[in-house]
C-alpha positions in Angstrom: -18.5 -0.4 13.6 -16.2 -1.0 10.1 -18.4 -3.6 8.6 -16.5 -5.4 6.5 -14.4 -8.1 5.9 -12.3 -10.6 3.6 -12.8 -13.7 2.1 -9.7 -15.5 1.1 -10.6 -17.7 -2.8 -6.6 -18.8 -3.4 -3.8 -18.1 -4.7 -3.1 -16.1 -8.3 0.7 -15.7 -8.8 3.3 -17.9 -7.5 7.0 -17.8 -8.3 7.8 -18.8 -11.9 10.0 -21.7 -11.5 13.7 -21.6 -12.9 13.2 -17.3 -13.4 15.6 -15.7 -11.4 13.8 -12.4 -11.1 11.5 -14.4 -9.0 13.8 -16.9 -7.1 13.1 -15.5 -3.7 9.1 -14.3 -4.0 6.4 -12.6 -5.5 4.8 -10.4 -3.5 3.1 -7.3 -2.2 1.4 -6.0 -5.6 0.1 -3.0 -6.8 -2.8 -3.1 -9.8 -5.0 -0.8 -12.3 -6.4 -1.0 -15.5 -5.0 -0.1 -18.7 -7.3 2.5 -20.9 -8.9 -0.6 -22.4 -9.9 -1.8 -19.2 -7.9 -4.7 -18.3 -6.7 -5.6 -15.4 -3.1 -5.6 -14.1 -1.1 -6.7 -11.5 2.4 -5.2 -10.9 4.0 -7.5 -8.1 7.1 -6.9 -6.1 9.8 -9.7 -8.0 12.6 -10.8 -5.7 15.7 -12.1 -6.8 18.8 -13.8 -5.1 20.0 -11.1 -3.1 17.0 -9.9 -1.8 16.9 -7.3 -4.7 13.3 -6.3 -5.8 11.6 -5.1 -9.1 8.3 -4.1 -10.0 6.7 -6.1 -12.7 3.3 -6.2 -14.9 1.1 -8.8 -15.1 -2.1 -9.4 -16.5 -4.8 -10.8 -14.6 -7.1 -13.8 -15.7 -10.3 -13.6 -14.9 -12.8 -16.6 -14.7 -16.7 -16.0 -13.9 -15.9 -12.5 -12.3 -13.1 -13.8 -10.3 -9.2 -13.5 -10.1 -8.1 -17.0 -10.6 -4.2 -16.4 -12.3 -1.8 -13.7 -14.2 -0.2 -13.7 -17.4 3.5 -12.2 -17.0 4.1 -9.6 -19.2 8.1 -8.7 -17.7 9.4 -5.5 -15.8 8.5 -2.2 -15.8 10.6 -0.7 -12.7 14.1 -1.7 -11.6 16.4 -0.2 -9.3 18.1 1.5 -11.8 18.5 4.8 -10.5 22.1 5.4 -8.1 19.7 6.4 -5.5 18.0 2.4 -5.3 21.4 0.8 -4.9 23.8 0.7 -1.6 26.8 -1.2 -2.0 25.3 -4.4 -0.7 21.7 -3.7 -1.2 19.0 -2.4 -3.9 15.9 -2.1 -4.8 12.2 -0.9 -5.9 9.8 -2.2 -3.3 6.5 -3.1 -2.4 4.4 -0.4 -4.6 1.5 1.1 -4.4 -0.5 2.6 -7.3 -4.0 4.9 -7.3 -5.8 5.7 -10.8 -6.3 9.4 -10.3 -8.8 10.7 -12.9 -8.7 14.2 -12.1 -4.8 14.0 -13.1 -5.5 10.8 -16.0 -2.4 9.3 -14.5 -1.5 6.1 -12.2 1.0 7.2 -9.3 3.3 4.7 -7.6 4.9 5.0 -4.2 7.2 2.6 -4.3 10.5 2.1 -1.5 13.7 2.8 -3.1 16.2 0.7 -1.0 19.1 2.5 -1.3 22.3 3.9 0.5 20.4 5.0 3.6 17.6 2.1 3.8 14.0 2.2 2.6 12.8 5.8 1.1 10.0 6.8 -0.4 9.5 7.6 -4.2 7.0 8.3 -6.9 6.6 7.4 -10.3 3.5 8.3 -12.2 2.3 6.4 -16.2 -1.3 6.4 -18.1 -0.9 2.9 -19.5 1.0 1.0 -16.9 3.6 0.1 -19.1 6.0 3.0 -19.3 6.6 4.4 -15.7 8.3 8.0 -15.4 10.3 8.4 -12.2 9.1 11.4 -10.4 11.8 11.2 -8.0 12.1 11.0 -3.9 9.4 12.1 -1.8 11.1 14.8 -0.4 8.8 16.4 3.2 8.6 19.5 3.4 9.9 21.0 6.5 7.5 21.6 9.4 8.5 23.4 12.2 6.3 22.4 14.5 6.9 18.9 14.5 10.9 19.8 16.1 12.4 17.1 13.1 12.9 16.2 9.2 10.8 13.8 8.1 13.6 13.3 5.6 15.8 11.6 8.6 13.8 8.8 8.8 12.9 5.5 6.6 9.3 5.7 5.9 7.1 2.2 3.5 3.7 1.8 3.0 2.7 4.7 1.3 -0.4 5.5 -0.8 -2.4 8.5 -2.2 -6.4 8.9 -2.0 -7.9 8.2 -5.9 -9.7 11.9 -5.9 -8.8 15.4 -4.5 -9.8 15.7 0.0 -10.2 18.6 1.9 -6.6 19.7 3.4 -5.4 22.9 5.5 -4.3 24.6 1.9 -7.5 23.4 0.3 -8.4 20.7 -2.3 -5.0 18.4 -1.8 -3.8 15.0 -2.9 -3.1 13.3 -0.2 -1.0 10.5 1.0 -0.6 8.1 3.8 3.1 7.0 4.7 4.5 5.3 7.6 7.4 7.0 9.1 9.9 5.3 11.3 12.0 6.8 14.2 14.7 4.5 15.1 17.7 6.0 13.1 20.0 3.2 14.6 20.7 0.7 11.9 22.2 4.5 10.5 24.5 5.4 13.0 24.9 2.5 16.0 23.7 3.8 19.4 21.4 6.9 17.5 18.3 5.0 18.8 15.0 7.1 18.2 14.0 10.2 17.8 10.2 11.4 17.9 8.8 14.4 16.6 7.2 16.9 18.9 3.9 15.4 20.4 4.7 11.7 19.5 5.3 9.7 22.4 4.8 6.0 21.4 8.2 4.7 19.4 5.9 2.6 17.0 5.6 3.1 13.5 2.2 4.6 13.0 0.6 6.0 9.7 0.9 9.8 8.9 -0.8 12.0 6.4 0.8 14.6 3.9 -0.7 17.0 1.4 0.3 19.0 -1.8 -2.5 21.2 -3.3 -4.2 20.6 -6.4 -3.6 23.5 -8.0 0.3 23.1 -7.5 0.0 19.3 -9.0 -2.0 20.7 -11.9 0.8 22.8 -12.6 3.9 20.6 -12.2 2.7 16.7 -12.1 6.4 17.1 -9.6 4.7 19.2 -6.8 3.5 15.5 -5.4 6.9 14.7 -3.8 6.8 17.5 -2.1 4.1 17.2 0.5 3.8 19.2 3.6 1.3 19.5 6.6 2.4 16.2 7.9 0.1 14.7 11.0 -0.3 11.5 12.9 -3.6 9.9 11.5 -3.3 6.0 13.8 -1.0 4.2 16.3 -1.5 1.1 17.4 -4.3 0.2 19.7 -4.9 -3.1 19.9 -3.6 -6.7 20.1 -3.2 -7.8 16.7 -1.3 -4.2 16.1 1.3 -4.7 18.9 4.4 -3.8 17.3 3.2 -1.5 14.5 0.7 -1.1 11.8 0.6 0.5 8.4 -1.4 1.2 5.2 -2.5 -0.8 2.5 -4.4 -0.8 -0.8 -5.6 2.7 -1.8 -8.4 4.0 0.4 -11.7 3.1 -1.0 -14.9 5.7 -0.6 -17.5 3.8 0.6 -21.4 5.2 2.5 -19.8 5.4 5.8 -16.5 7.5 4.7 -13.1 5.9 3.1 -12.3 2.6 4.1 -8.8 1.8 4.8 -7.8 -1.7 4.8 -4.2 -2.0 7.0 -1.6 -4.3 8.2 -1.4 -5.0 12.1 2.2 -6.7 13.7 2.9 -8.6 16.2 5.6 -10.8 17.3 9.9 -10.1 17.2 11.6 -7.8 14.6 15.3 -7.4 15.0 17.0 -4.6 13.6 18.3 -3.9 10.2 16.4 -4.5 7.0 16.7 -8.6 6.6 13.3 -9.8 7.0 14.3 -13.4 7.2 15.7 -13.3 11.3 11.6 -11.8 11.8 9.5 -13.9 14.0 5.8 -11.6 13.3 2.3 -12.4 12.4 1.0 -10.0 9.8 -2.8 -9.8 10.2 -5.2 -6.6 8.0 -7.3 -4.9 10.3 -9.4 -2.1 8.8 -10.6 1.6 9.9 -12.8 4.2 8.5 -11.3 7.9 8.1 -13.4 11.1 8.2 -14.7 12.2 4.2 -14.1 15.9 5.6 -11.0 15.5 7.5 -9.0 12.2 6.4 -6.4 12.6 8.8 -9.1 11.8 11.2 -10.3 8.0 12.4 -13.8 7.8 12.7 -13.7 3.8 13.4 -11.4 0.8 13.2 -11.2 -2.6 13.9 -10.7 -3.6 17.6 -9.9 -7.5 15.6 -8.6 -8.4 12.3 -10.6 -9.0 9.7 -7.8 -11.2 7.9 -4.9 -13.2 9.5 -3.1 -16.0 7.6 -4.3 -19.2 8.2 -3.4 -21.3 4.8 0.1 -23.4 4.2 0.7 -20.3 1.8 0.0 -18.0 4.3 1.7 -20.0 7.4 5.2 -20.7 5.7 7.3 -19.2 3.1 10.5 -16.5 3.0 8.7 -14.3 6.3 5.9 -17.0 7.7 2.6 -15.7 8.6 2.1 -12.4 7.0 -1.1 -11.9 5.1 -0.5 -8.8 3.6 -2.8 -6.2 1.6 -1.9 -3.9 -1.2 -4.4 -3.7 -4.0 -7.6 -3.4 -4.5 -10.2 -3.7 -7.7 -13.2 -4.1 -8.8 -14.7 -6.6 -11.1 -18.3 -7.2 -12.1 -19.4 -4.9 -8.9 -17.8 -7.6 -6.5 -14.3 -5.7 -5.0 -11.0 -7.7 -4.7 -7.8 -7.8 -2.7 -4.8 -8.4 -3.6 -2.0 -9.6 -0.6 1.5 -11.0 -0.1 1.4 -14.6 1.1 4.4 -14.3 3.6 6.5 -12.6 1.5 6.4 -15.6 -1.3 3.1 -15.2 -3.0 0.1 -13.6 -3.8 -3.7 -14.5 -2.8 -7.0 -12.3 -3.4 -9.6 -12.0 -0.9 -13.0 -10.6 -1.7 -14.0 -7.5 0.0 -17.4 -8.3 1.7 -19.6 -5.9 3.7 -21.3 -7.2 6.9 -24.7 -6.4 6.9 -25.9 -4.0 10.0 -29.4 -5.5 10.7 -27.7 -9.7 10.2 -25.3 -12.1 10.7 -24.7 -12.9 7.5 -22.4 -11.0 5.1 -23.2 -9.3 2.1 -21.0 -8.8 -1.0 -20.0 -5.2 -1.3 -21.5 -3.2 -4.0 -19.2 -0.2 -3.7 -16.5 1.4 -6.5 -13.7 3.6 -5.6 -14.1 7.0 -7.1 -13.9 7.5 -11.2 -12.3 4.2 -11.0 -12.3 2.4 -14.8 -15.1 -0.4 -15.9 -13.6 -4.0 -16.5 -13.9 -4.1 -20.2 -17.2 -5.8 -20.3 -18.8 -2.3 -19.4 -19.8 -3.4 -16.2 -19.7 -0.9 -13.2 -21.6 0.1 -10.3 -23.1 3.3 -8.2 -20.2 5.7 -7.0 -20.8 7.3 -3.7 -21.0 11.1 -3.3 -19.3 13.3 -1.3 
């Protein structure tokens, strides 16, 4: 059993009327906390055209809960030749993780650039000032009879501490390859890597040892020992799943909250011709092997069900991407299809009752909210 679930309480960022960074959505956020302990949003911002940027926000906080954000502009744009096509750009949909052992915030963000979404890293200690680590570039693996650097890959995110990996202590990261290399070359179609046999995007596992990041804060776009952690299994997960916010270490291993599809995607990269429901399941991985599933959902915990939720630029995507904690209690941040953004609160389902109990659980080292307040973090 994963026990736990999400409470929706409402919306916190909506488009900013008459801003044109924001004419077609906010979305999809990452978050953190600045060395003085606020809190931070740092939404997707979509322009005309479908081109994206990654902005900062402050979040307001009433009573211990997320209620609204205070824009404070853009911190990431697709600057870099690599973002921009001829007809397309952008920096999408990040993800950040407060590492304490490195005293640094990396971002996976999608660059969408000449050859379609790729993955790339960036790495600050404030927030603020981001420095572009570059392209994840995979390490070759022989046994897996491809390049890992063929294919578009989203929805990538590191663990917040150090895991056990086949080269030792590693950062790790989960990514979400995908195999049809048509909307490159017409007719292409897909190409799996040795022992994958289902064509649906999946979420994989990478790893770069500590001591190399130690040594070169660089060595993180280079992962290697690449490995299949989830497919899709059930219902709500029909056409593919992937990641979401950081995993979390909670008693019964690290909780990972994902995204399940189902419904019509055509190809290309235009989400507006999508008919899909985006629901978040969630699944539990193993503390000494992370590339291993000990549980998941066989339902979603979260599918949209609000007029936010229901209708906007892709209807009917509840989407997760952030997590924090404030006060003890542990938020999430999601994209309201593709328009806005909602927080849930992370609850834990108590074994012996119905009823639910608020989660009292803290990723690893994470920072206090500035009042001081924090609670127990869970060994091992």
């Amino acid at each position: 059993m994963v026990p736990y679930t999400l409470t929706r309480l409402g919306v916190v960022m909506a488009p900013e009327p008459g801003n044109p960074l924001e004419a077609e959505g906010v979305l999809n956020p990452a978050s953190g906390r600045t060395p003085d302990g606020r809190l931070f949003l740092l939404p997707r911002l979509v322009a005309e055209g479908n081109v994206s940027r990654v902005g900062l926000a402050e979040v307001v906080i009433q009573d211990g809960v997320p209620v609204g954000v205070q824009r404070q502009g853009v911190v990431l744009a697709p600057d870099m030749g690599w973002e921009r096509g001829l007809s397309n750009s952008g920096v999408e949909d990040p993800r950040t993780t407060w590492v304490p052992d490195l005293g640094l915030h990396l971002m996976t963000y999608v660059a969408f650039g000449p050859l379609g979404p790729k993955l790339a890293l960036a790495v600050s200690s404030d927030l603020h000032t981001w420095e572009r680590l570059g392209p994840v570039q995979f390490q070759y693996q022989a046994d897996l009879d491809t390049d890992l650097n063929l294919f578009p890959n989203k929805d990538a995110v590191f663990f917040p501490e150090p895991v056990p990996g086949p080269d030792g202590p590693s950062f790790a990261m989960l990514h979400r390859p995908m195999w049809d290399l048509g909307w490159l070359r017409p007719g292409e179609g897909v190409h799996l890597p040795a022992g994958i046999t289902d064509e649906r995007a999946g979420i994989w596992i990478s790893y770069v040892p500590v001591a190399e990041v130690l040594d070169d804060v660089r060595a993180l776009t280079r992962p290697r020992h690449h490995r299949c952690v989830a497919m899709s299994e059930f219902a709500y997960e029909e056409l593919k799943i992937g990641g979401g916010p950081p995993p979390l270490r909670v008693p019964e291993g690290w909780l990972l909250i994902h995204h399940g599809v189902t419904g019509y995607v055509p190809s290309g990269w235009d989400p507006t011709g999508q008919d899909v429901t985006y629901a978040a399941g969630a699944m539990l991985l193993d503390p000494a092997d992370p590339g291993r599933v000990l549980d998941r959902t066989p339902e979603p915990i979260f599918i949209p069900e609000t007029e936010d939720e229901l209708s906007g630029v892709v209807p009917k995507v509840v989407f997760p991407t952030a997590i924090e904690e404030i006060d003890g209690v542990h938020y999430v941040f999601y994209g309201m299809a593709d328009s806005k953004i909602g927080v849930a609160r992370l609850d834990r389902v108590s074994l012996t009752e119905e009823n639910r109990d608020e989660a009292q659980i803290r990723p690893v080292g994470q920072r206090v909210s500035p009042d001081g307040a924090t609670s127990d973090v869970h060994a091992g």
